[in-house]
N, C-alpha and C positions, 0 to 999 in steps of 0.2 A: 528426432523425437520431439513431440510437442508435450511441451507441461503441461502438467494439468494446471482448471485455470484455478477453481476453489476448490482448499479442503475440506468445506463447510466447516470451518474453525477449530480444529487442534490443532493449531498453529504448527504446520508440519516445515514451513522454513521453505517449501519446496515449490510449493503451487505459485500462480502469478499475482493472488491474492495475497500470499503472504509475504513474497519479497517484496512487491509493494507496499505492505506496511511495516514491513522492516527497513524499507529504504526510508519512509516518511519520518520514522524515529530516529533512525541514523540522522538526517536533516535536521530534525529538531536537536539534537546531543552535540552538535557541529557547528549551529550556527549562532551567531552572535543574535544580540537581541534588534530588533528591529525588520523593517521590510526584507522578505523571501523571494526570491525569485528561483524557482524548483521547474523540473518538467513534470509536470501532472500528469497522468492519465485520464481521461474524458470516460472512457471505458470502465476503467474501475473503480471510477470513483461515481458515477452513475451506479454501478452495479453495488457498490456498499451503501449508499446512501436509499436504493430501494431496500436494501438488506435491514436498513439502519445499524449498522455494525461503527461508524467512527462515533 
């Protein structure tokens, strides 16, 4: 079964929109201060930044 990708924003925890930005907050809560090195998505962060959602 494929997730869906967005919930359009009620943050349902489920879509791959949102565990994407529940992983990006998790990373920030976790890491020490200074330079990140994360696996991005090129994908959804394309697609948020047309959204303008971050």
């Amino acid at each position: 079964m494929t997730r869906k990708f967005d919930c359009k924003g009620d943050g349902c925890g489920e879509c791959q929109v949102c565990r994407y930005l529940d992983y990006l907050d998790w990373v920030e809560s976790v890491a020490f201060d200074g330079p990140k090195s994360i696996e991005r998505s090129p994908k959804i962060d394309a697609y948020l930044a047309e959204m303008d959602v971050t």
